[in-house]
C-alpha positions in Angstrom: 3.6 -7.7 3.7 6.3 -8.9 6.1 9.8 -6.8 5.3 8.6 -4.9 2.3 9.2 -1.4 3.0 10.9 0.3 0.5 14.5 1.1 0.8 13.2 4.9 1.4 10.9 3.5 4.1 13.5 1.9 6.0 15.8 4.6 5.9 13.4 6.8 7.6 12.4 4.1 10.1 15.8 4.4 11.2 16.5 8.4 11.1 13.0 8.4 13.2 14.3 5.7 15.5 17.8 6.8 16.2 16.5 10.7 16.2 17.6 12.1 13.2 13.9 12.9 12.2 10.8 13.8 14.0 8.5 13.4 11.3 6.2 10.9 10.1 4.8 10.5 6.9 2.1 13.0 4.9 -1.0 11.4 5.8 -3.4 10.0 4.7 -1.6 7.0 3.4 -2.9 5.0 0.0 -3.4 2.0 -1.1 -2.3 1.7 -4.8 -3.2 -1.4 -6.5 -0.7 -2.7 -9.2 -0.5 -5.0 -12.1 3.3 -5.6 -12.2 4.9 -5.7 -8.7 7.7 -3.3 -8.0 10.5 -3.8 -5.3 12.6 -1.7 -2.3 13.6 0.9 -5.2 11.3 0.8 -7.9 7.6 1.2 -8.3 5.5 -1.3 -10.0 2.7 -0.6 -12.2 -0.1 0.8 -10.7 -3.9 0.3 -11.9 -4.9 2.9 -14.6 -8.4 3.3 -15.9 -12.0 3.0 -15.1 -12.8 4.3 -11.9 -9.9 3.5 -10.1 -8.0 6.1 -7.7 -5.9 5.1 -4.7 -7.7 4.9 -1.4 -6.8 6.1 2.2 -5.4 3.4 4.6 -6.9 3.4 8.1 -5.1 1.0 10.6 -5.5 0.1 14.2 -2.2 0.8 16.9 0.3 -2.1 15.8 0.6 -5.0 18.4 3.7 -7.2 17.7 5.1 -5.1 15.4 2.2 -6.0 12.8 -0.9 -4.0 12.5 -3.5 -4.6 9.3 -6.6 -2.5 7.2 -8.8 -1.5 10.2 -11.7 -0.7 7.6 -12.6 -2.6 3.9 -10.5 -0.8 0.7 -13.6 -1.3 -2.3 -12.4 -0.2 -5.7 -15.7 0.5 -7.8 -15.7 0.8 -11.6 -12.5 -1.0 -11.9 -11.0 -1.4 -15.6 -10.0 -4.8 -16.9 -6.9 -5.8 -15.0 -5.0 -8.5 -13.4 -4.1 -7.1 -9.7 -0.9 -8.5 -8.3 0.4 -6.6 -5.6 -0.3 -3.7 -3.7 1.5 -0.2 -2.6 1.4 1.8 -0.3 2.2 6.0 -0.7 2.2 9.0 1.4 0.3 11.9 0.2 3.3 14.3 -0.2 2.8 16.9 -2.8 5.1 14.5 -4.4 4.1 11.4 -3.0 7.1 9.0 -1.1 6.3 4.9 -1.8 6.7 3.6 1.2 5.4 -0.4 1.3 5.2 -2.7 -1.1 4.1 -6.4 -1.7 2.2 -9.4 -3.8 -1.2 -9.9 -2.9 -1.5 -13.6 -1.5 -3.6 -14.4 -4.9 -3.5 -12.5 -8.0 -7.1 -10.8 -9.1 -8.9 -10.1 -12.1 -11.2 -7.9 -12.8 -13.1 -7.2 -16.0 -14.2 -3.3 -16.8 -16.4 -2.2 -14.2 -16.2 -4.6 -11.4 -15.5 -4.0 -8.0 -12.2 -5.1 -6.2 -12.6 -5.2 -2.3 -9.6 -5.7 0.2 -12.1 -6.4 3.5 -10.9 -5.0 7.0 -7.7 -6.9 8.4 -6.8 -8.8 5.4 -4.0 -6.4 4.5 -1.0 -7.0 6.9 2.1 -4.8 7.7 4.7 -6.0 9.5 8.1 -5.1 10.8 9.9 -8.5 11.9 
């Protein structure tokens, strides 16, 4: 998910960069899984049913300016959806969407199935 951070995102990139802010995110961060994509100011439509909840995003020290899913996302007891796209939120009392972006392949899912995103297949970059 090469230059898809979300117009917030970006501006607190910079304000971290150039010193206007010291602070990073409220962790943990989550993976939402969506059925419409959104873009840099609007959300898409996330997943609703089922099982499904938005899981914590663990990721190894970037190298390159990328850095990827250092353990497998597994959805259990999905509903019947077609997953296009992923996001990615802060767990903020009100939660900031930070990263968005199409999966490579769209997936479908009937009720109950699992969806699983295995370790290093979900790529962030900053190029």
């Amino acid at each position: 998910m090469a230059d898809n951070l979300t117009n917030t995102a970006e501006n607190r990139a910079l304000d971290f960069i150039t010193g206007l802010a010291p602070t990073a995110p409220t962790t943990p961060l989550k993976v939402a899984l969506v059925t419409a994509n959104g873009s840099d100011t609007a959300a898409g439509t996330e997943v609703a049913g089922g099982s499904y909840a938005r899981k914590n995003l663990t990721v190894a020290a970037a190298v390159n300016g990328a850095t990827s899913n250092s353990a497998d996302l597994v959805w259990a007891g999905m509903p019947a959806a077609t997953v296009v796209g992923v996001e990615i939120w802060d767990s903020a009392g009100t939660p900031v969407r930070l990263w968005h972006g199409p999966l490579g392949t769209p997936r479908t899912v009937a009720a109950g199935d699992e969806l699983k995103i295995i370790a290093g297949s979900l790529t962030l970059a900053i190029i």
